[in-house]
C-alpha positions, 0 to 999 in steps of 0.5 A: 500500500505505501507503494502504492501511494507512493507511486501516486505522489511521484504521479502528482509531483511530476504532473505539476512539474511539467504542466504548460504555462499556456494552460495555466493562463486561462483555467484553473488545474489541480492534481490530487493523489490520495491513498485510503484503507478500510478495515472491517470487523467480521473476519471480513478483511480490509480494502485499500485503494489509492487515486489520482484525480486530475481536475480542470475548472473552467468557466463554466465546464468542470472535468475531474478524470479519476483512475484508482486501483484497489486491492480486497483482501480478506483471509478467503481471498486478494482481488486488485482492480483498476477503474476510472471515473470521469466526472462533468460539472456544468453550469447552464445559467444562473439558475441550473447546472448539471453533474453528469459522472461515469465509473467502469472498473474490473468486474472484481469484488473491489469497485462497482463494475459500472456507475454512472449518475446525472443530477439536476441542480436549480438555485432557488434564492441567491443561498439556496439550491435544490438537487434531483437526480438518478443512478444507476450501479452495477455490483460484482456479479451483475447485481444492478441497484437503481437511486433516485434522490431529491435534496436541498444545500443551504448556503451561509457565510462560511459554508453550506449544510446539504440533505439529500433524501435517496429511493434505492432499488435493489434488483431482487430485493424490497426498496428503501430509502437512505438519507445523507447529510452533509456539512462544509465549514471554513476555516476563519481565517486562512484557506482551509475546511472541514467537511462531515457526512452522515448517512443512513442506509446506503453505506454498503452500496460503495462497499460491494464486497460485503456481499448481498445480505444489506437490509438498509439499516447501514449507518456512517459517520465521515470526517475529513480536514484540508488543510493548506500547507503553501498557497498551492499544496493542501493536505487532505486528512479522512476518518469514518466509522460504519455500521452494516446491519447483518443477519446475526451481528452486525459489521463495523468498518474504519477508514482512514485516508490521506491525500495531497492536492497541488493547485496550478493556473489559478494564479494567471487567471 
């Protein structure tokens, strides 16, 4: 796994090193590279993952291009696989803006084999947006789980508190509802954030390898800090807990994550 990461970072030092002044000139660049592991109760193993994101911010069009490459291991069994997501941000006006994001992995039981989802997003007061939008997953062994979610984002002073409400389907199993909340809080001075998930209901839906026997009384807690360390390098700190009801006892799982952004462009604008 430090390999891994290491590996990633390499990837990130030299994409900065080497971006063209020409592009920087007109948009906003970023690279990310940021390592993850999860350990789960149960006699059920770990999952490690490492990622880079390569984010281009325009006016108007966002474009993040994300590979990652996982690694399942559990004392049965060690899976690796490799995927990558593309993710568009879209702003249309004033008032609507899409997201359009698309996953496709080894069909492996590590990642979702195929995600793909589109939102809808209206801002209706100058601090407040509406959300709607639909998805549609595919697990190891072709197991697809449709989501149709509705929500809300409150925008205040130094950050926004966000609900949003999701219908899950899985195929062969009874629909039920998940719940996410979402907090961003700035720091008061200087450039840097918290950020905090719960959730209630859905945790297993990004956790494929725990196996068809969720019932949707999962619950999830996340916490993650950046924090700048020079005006263009910011360390991005990640921890969660969770709870997937099983038959029986229930599995507990704890994350940790590191990550490491360097910013390019910004500056020319």
């Amino acid at each position: 796994m430090l390999r891994m990461f290491k590996t990633a970072l390499a990837a990130l030092v030299t994409t900065a090193a080497t971006s063209t002044p020409a592009a920087a000139d007109t948009q906003k660049q970023s690279v990310s590279a940021s390592a993850e592991t999860e350990d789960f109760s149960q006699d059920l193993g770990s999952l490690r993952s490492v990622k880079i994101e390569y984010k281009l911010d325009g006016e108007d069009t966002t474009v993040t291009f994300t590979p990652v490459v996982g690694e399942r291991k559990s004392p049965a069994f060690s899976e690796t696989s490799i995927g990558a997501g593309l993710a568009v941000y879209q702003t249309w006006s004033p008032v609507l803006s899409t997201r359009t994001i698309a996953f496709i992995s080894e069909n492996d039981p590590v990642f979702a084999q195929y995600d793909v989802a589109h939102d809808f997003s209206s801002r209706v007061a100058n601090n407040t947006v509406l959300t709607a939008g639909g998805r549609w997953a595919r697990f190891f062994g072709k197991t697809d789980v449709y989501f149709a979610s509705a929500g809300a984002r409150q925008y205040f002073k130094r950050g926004s508190l966000a609900y949003r409400l999701s219908l899950i389907d899985p195929e062969g199993r009874k629909p039920f509802l998940a719940h996410l909340i979402n907090l961003s809080l700035k720091d008061r001075r200087g450039a840097g954030q918290t950020r905090i998930w719960l959730s209630a209901g859905e945790a297993s839906f990004s956790r494929p390898q725990l196996g068809d026997q969720f019932d949707g009384s999962d619950i999830g807690g996340t916490i993650q800090r950046v924090q700048p360390v020079t005006e263009k390098l910011a360390l991005t700190l990640t921890a969660g807990l969770n709870r997937y009801g099983r038959p029986g006892e229930d599995v507990t799982s704890t994350t940790l994550g590191l990550g490491l952004t360097t910013t390019f462009g910004e500056q020319d604008r």
